[in-house]
C-alpha positions as CSV (number, residue, x, y, z in Angstrom):
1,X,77.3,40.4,-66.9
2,X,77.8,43.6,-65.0
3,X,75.4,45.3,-63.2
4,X,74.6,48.3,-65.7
5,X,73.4,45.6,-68.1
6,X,71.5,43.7,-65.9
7,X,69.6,46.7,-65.1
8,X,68.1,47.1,-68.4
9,X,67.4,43.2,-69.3
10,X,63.7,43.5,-68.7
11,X,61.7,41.3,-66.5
12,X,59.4,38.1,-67.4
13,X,56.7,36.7,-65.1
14,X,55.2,33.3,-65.3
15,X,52.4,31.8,-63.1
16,X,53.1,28.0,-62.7
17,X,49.8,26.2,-62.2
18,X,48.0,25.7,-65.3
19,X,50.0,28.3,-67.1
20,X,53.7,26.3,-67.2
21,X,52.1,23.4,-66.1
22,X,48.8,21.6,-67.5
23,X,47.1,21.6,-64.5
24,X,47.5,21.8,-60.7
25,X,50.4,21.2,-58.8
26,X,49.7,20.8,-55.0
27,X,47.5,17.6,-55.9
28,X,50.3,16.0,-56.9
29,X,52.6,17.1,-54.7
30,X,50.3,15.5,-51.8
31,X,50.4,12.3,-53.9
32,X,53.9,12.1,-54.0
33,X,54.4,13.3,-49.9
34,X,51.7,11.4,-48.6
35,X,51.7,8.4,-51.1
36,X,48.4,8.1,-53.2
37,X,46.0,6.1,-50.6
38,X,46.4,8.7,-47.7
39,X,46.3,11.4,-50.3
40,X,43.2,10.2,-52.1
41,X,41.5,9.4,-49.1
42,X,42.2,13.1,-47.3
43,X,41.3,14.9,-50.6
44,X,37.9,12.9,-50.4
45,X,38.0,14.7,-47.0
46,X,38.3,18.2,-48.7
47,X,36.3,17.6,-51.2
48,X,33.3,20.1,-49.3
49,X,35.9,22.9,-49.1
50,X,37.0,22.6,-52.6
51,X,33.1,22.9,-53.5
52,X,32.7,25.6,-51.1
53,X,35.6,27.4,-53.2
54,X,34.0,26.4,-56.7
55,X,30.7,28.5,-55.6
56,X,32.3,31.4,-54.6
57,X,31.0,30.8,-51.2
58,X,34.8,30.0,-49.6
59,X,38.3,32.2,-50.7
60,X,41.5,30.5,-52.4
61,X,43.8,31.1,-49.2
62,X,41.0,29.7,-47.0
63,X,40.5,26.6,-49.0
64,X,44.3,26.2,-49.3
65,X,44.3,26.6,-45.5
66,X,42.1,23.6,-44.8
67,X,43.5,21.1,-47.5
68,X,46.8,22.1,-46.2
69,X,46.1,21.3,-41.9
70,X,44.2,18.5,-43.0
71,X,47.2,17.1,-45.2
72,X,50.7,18.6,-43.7
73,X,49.4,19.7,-40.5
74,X,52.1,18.4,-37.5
75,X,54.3,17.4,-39.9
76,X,58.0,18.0,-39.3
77,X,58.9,21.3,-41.3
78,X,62.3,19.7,-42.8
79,X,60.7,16.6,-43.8
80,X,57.9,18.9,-45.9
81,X,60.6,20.9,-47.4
82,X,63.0,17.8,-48.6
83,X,59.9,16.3,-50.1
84,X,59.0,19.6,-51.7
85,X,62.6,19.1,-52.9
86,X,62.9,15.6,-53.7
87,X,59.5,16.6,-56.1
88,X,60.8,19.2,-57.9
89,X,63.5,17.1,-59.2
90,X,61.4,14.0,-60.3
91,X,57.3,15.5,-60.5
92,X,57.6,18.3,-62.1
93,X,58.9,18.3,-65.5
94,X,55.8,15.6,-66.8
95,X,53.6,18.1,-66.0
96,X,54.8,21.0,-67.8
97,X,53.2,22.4,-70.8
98,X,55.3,21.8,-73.9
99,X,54.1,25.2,-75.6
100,X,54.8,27.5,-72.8
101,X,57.8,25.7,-71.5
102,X,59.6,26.5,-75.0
103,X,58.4,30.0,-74.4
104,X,60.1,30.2,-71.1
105,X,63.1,28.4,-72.7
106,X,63.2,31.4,-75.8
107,X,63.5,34.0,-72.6
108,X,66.0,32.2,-70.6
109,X,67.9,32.3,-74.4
110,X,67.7,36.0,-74.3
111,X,68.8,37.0,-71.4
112,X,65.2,38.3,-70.1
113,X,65.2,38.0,-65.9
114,X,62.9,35.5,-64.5
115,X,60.8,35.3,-62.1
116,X,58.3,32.7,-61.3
117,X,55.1,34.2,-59.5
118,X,53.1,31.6,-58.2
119,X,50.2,30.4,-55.6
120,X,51.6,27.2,-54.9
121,X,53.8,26.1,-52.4
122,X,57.5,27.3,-52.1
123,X,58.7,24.2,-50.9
124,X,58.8,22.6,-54.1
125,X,58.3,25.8,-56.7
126,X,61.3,27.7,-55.8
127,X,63.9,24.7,-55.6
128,X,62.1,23.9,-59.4
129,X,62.5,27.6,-60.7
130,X,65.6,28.2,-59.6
131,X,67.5,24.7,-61.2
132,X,65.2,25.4,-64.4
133,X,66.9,29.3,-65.0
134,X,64.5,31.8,-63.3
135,X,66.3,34.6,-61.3
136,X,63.8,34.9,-57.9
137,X,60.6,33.2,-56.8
138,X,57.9,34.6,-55.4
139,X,54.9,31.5,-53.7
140,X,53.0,30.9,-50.8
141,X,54.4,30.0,-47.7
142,X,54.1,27.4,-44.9
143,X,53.4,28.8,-41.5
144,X,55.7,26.8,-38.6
145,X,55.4,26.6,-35.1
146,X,57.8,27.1,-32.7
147,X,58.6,23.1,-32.9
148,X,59.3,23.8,-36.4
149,X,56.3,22.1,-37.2
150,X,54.4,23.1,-40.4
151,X,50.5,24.5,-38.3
152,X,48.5,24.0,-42.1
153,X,48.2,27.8,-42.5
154,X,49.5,30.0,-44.3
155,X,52.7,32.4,-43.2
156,X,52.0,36.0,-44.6
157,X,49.2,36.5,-47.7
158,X,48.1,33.5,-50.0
159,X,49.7,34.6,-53.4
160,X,47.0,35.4,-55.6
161,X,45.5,38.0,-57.1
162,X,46.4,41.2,-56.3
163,X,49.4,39.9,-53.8
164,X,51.0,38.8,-56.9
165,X,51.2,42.6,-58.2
166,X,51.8,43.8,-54.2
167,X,54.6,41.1,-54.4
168,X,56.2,41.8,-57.3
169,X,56.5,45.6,-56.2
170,X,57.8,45.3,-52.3
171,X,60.0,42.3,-52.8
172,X,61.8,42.9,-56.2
173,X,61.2,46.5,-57.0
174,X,59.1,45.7,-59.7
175,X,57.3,48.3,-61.4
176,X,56.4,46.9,-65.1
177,X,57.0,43.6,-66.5
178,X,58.1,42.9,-70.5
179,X,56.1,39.9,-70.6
180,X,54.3,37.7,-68.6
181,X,52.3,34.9,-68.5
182,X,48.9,34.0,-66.2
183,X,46.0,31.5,-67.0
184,X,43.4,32.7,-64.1
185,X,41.4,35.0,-62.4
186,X,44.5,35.0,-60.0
187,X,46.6,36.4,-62.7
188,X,44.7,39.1,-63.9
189,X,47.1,42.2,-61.9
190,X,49.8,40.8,-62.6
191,X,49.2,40.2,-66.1
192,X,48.0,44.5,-66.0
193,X,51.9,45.4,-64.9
194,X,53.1,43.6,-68.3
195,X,53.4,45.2,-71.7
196,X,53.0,41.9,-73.3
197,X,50.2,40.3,-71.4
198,X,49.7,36.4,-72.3
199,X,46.5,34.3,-70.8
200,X,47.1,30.7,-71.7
201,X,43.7,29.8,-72.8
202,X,42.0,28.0,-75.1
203,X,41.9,30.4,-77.5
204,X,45.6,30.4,-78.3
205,X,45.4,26.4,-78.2
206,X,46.5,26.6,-74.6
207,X,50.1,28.2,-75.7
208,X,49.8,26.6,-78.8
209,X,49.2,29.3,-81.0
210,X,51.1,32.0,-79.8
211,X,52.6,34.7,-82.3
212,X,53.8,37.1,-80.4
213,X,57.4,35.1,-79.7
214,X,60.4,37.0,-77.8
215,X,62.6,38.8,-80.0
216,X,60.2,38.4,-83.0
């Protein structure tokens, strides 16, 4: 396809957490890294952050930041990101939401451009989204040291929120999105650049009931 035709294929935006999927990613990407007894039992360990977050009384990027040094802090930077790999290929896909995914799948059919906008980790979102058919990726990032080490914070912004819009705008020219697709609180801007905004919620039946199909 040349380049004057992809120019006017309009852009799609999905959040994966909850929206693609039916719940949470990083938990079980820690499951699969860490194997489940040192995951459960450093989970246990977050438990008062994840509170702290519940109540308001602690952000997303900081609770991220403090699950993340207590879980992949030290660890080697290439081992993270084949595991991040090695999860995209086999934890993925059981998680996805069958409803949404055959939305994503009626884009990918018409041409739309992709692009997965997500707070979850890169290392295993990007190497996902791209093998599944979306164009770009746009995720949190792990910080590394200068041993190549992943440190447990985060490198640049947490993506959520309003650095999903600020994202979308400074990294792929994005001005206004054809559809896109959010769940969350963390979804809300970007979900305002769309003309076709979609909260997967309950009261569509969690992607169930959706009318408004691509193309229709």
């Amino acid at each position: 396809m040349n380049d004057a035709v992809s120019q006017v294929r309009p852009w799609v935006a999905f959040d994966l957490d909850g929206t693609l999927t039916r719940q949470e990613t990083l938990a079980h990407f820690l499951y699969y890294s860490l194997g489940p007894w040192r995951a459960s039992r450093l989970l246990l360990r977050s438990l008062p952050d994840l509170l702290a977050y519940g109540l308001g009384r602690q952000s997303n990027a900081q609770t991220k930041e403090r699950v993340l040094r207590r879980c992949l802090g030290g660890q080697d930077y290439a081992l993270v990101e084949e595991q991040g790999r090695r999860f995209a290929q086999q934890g993925l896909s059981p998680l996805l939401l069958a409803p949404v995914w055959q939305r994503f799948l009626a884009h990918r059919q018409r041409g739309d451009r992709l692009v997965l906008v997500t707070a979850t980790l890169g290392v295993y979102a990007r190497p996902w989204a791209l093998a599944v058919g979306f164009e770009a990726v746009i995720a949190t990032e792990l910080e590394r040291d200068t041993n190549d080490r992943v440190t447990g914070r985060l490198l640049g912004p947490n993506c959520f929120g309003p650095e999903k819009a600020r994202r979308l705008q400074t990294e792929l020219q994005i001005a206004s999105l054809d559809y896109a697709y959010g769940n969350s609180r963390g979804d809300r801007e970007m979900l305002a650049l769309a003309r076709h905004p979609v909260c997967i919620c309950k009261a569509n039946g969690y992607g169930r009931d959706l009318s408004d199909w691509p193309g229709a």
